[in-house]
TORMI-638350 format. One record per residue (C-alpha): x, y, z. Coordinates in steps of 0.1 Angstrom, whole numbers, padded with zeros to 4 digits, always signed. Layout:
<pts>
XYZ
...
</pts>
This chain:
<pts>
+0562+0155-0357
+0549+0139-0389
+0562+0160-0417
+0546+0157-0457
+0561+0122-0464
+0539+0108-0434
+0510+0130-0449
+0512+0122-0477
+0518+0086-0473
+0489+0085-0453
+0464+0103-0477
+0477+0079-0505
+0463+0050-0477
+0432+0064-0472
+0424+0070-0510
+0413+0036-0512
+0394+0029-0478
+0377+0064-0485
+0377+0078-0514
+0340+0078-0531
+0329+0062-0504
+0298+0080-0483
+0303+0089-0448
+0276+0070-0427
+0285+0074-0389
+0310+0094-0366
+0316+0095-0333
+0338+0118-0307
+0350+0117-0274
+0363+0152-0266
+0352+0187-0275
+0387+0196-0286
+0423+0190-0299
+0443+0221-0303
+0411+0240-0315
+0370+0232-0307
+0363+0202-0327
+0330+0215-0349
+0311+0183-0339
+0279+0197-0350
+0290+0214-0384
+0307+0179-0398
+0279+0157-0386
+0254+0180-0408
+0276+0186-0437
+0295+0154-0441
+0269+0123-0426
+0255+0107-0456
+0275+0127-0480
+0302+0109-0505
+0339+0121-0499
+0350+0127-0534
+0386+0133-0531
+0411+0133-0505
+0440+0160-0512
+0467+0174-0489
+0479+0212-0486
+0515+0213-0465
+0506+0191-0434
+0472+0193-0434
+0446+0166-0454
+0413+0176-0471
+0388+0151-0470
+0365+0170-0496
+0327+0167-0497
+0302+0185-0515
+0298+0216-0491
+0335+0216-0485
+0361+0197-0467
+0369+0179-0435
+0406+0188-0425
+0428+0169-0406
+0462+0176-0389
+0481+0153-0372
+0501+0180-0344
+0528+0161-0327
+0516+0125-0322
+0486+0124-0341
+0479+0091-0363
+0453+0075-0379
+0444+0038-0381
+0421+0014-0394
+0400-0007-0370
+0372-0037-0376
+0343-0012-0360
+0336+0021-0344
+0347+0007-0306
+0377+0031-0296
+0404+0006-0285
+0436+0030-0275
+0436+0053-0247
+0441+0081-0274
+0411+0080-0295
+0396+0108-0298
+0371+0107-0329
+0363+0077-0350
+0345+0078-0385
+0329+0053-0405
+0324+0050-0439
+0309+0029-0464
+0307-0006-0466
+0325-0006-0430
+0355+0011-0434
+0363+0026-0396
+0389+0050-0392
+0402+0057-0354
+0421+0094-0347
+0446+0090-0321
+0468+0117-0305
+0481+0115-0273
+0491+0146-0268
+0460+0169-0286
+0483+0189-0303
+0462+0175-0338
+0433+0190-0355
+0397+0181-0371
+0377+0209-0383
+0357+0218-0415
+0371+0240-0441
+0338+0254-0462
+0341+0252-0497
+0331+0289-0500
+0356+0306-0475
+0377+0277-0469
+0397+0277-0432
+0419+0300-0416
+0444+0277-0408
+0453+0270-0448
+0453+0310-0460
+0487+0315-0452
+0503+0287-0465
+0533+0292-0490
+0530+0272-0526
+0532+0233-0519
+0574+0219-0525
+0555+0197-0558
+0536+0228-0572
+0545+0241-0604
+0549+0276-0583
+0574+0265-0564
+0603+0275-0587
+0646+0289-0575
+0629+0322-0599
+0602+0323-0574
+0623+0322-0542
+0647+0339-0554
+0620+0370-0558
+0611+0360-0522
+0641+0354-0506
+0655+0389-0518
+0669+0410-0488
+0660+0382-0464
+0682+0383-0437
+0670+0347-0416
+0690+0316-0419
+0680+0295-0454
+0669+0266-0429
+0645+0289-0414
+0629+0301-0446
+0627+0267-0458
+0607+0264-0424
+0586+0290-0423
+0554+0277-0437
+0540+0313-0451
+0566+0307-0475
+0565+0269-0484
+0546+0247-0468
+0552+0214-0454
+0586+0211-0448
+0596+0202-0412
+0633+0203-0396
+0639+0168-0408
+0637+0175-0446
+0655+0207-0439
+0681+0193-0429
+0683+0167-0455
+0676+0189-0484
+0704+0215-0473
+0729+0184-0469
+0720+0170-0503
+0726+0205-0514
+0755+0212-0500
+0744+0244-0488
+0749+0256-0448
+0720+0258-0429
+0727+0291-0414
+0733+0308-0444
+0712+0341-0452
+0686+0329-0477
+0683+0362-0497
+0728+0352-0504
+0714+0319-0527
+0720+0327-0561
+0692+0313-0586
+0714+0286-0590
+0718+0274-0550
+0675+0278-0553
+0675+0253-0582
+0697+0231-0568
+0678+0231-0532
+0643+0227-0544
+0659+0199-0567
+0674+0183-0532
+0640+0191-0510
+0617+0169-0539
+0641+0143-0543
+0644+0138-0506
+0609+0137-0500
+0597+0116-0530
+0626+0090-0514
+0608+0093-0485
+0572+0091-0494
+0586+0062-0517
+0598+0046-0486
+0562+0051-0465
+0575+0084-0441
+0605+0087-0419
+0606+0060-0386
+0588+0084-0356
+0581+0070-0331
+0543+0085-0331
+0539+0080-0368
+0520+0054-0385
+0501+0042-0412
+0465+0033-0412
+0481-0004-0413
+0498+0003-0383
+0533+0002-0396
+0557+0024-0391
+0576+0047-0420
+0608+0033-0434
+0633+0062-0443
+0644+0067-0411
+0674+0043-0420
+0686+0062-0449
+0689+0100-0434
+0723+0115-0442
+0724+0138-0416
+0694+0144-0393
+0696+0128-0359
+0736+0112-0361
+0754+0144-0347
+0791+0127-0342
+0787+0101-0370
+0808+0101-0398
+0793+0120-0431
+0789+0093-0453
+0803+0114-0483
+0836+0131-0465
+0839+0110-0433
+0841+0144-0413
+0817+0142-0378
+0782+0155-0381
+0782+0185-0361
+0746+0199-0344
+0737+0230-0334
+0707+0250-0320
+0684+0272-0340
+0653+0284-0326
+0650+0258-0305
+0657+0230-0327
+0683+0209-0333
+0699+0215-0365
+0724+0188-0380
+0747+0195-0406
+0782+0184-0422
+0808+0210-0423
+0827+0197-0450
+0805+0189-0472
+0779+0219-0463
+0800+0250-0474
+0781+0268-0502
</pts>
């Protein structure tokens, strides 16, 4: 699943191609993704209107307009790429926008788990109210989860999950963060001390700045509007080598299951 590097590596690729630019046709091919796609409402809020910004909250990005914004999610396999005209070409398109001179953007998810609705600017969107403070905000301080980590029994990895509390931050960076860290995922997140907090949310940013610096993580459903694949991928310390050597301590990367998902960790080296 794309995770806020990929986001956010594409928004910084559609600033150009978009941003102040006026909205002059759009087209869909299905009713729905995960939710009913509010054909109608965008085509009368955001045709012929000038996109003045395009920001991101956690996963989602906010094409803003003067009523409000268009939001996008990605879901599992969701992408978005750049194509000479409105003509779909993959089997996956699903909504294609155009936008002045002739910039054409295709949104492709084969598996409809993505979103495109329309957030008003006066009540905003359901799907954003409960999202915890962004990991870059200036709210997202170890005082702060500290507060909200107190008497919390779930796993840290978990609450660094859970997207009421902080958004944006899939199993991938999780993992990564906590290794950085040196903290174990399955330990109780109302245990960190203030210090373990400072030194986690330090981890979590500089993992995902490296990322976003290196374009998003190598999925193989994730692309830029270019096309290209992300480029981390190749410097993960942990996630996805379950019987590799930690590069720091040479012990095997172990994996277990949490909820469902895979969760990879070094027990040497992970032992706060």
């Amino acid at each position: 699943m794309p995770e806020l590097p990929e986001v956010e590596t594409l928004r910084r690729a559609l600033v150009p191609l978009v941003e102040n630019r006026t909205c002059l046709e759009m087209r869909f091919f299905r009713s729905d993704l995960r939710f009913p796609i509010p054909t109608g409402e965008l085509k009368k809020e955001l045709l012929g209107r000038k996109v003045s910004s395009i920001t991101r909250a956690g996963k989602y990005l906010l094409l803003n307009a003067p009523g409000g914004a268009m939001l996008w999610h990605l879901g599992m396999s969701g992408r978005v790429t750049q194509r000479p005209s409105m003509e779909p070409v993959e089997k996956h398109t699903h909504a294609v926008f155009r936008f002045s001179p002739g910039t054409c953007l295709h949104f492709v998810d084969p598996r409809r788990f993505g979103a495109i609705a329309w957030a008003p600017s006066a009540v905003g969107h359901r799907l954003l109210r409960h999202l915890g403070p962004d990991p870059f905000s200036a709210e997202t301080t170890a005082a702060h989860f500290k507060t909200k980590a107190k008497n919390c029994r779930a796993p840290v990895k978990a609450f660094l999950m859970d997207s009421k509390r902080l958004s944006g931050v899939g199993n991938i960076y999780a993992c990564e963060a906590l290794f950085t860290a040196g903290i174990r995922p399955a330990r109780r997140a109302g245990k960190l001390s203030l210090a373990d907090w400072d030194r986690l949310l330090e981890a979590l940013r500089d993992t995902l700045n490296k990322s976003i610096d290196a374009g998003g993580t190598t999925l193989r459903d994730f692309f830029n509007p270019a096309g290209d694949a992300g480029y981390y991928a190749v410097d993960l310390a942990v996630y996805g080598r379950e019987g590799e050597p930690c590069r720091r301590c040479r012990s095997p990367i172990r994996r277990r299951i949490d909820s469902g998902r895979s969760t990879f960790y070094c027990r040497q080296c992970q032992k706060r």
